[in-house]
C-alpha positions in Angstrom: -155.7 5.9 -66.7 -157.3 7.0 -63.4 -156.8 3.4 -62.4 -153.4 3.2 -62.6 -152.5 6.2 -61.0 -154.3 4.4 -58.0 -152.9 1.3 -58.3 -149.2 3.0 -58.5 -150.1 5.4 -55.3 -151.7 2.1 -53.6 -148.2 0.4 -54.5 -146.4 3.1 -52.9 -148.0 3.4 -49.8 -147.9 0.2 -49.3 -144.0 -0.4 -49.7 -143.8 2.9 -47.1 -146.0 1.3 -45.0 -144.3 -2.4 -44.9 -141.2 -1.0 -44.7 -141.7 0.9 -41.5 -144.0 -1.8 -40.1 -141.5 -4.5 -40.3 -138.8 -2.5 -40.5 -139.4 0.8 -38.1 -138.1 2.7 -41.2 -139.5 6.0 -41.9 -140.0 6.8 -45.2 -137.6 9.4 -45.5 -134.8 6.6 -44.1 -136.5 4.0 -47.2 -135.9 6.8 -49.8 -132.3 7.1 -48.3 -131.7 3.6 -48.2 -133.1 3.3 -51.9 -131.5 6.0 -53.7 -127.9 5.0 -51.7 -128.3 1.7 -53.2 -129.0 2.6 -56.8 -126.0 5.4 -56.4 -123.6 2.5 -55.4 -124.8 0.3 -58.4 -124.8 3.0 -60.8 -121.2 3.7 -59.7 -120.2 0.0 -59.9 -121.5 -0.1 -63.5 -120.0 3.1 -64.7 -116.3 1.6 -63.0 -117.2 -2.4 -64.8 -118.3 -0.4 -68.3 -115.3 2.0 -68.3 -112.8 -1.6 -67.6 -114.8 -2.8 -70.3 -113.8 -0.2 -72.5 -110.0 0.2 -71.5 -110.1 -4.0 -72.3 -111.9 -3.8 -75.3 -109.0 -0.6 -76.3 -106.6 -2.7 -75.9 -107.3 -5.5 -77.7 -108.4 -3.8 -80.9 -105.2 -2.2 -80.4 -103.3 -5.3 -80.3 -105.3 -6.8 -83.3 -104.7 -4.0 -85.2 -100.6 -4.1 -84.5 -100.5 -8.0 -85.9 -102.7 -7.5 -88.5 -100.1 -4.7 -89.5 -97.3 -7.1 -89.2 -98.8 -9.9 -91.3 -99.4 -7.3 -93.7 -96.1 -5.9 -93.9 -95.0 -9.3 -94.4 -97.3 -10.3 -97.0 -96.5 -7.6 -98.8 -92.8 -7.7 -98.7 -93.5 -11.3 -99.7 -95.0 -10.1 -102.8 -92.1 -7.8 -103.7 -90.0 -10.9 -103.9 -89.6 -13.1 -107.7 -91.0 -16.4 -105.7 -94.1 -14.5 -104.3 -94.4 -11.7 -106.9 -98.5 -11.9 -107.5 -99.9 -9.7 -110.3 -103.4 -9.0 -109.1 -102.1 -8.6 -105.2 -99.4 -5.8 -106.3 -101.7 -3.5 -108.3 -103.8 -3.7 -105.1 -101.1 -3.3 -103.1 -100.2 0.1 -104.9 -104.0 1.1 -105.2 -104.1 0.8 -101.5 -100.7 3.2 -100.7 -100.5 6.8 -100.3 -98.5 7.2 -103.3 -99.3 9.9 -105.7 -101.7 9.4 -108.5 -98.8 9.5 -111.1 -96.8 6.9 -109.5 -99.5 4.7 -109.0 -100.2 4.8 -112.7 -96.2 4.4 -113.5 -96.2 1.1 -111.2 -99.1 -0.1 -112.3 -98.3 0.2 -116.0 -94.5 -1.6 -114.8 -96.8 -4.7 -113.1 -98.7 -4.8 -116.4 -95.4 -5.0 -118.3 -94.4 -8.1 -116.4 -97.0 -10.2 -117.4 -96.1 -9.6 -120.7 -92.5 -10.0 -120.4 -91.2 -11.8 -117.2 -87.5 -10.7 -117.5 -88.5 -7.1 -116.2 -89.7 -8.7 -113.2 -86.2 -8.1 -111.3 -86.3 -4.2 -112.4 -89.7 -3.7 -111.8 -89.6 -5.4 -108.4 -86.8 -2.9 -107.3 -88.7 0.0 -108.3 -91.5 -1.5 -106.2 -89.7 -1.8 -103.2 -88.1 1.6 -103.4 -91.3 3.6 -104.1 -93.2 1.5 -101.4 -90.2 1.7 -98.8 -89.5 -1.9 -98.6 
């Protein structure tokens, strides 16, 4: 341990001592000129990380809005007698915010159309009014 305590003082002195060799710096002007320059990078990284950030906003953002298109587009899609999928609608109404009792009512309407497809038009219109299509 004692070892490198003299090896890191030995560094030390010697980077003070080159620099105002070669340089005529005095320490204190090395400690300014090294503390200046890691102040500057540290305040270009905060402004690169904080662009980062604003881009990286904004494109999850944007995902988020055409994911939420497409979906309101499959969906209505699946509210139609050409798209109507069984299995997709009851997830459909699992995934709304509807109450627990109208989730139950739809469902049990879905589950009636694959027994009898003529309540497929009815049940469709109920559909779209409770989900706001």
């Amino acid at each position: 341990m004692r070892a490198i305590v003299i090896l890191i003082v030995a560094a030390v002195l010697g980077f003070f001592g080159y620099q105002y060799a070669a340089n005529g710096k005095a320490p204190a002007d090395t400690i300014g000129a090294l503390t200046g320059a890691a102040t500057d990078m540290a305040g270009d990284a905060a402004e690169m990380a904080g662009d980062a950030a604003a881009t990286a906003t904004d494109a999850e953002s944007d995902a988020a809005d055409a994911t939420a298109e497409a979906g309101a587009t499959q969906m209505s899609d699946l509210l139609t007698p050409e798209g109507f999928d069984a299995g997709k609608v009851m997830e459909m109404i699992d995934g709304s915010d509807l109450s627990a009792v109208q989730k139950t009512a739809l469902s049990g309407a879905v589950n009636a159309v694959k027994d009898n497809p003529a309540l497929l038009e009815a049940t469709l219109t109920r559909l779209k009014e409770a989900l706001g299509f």
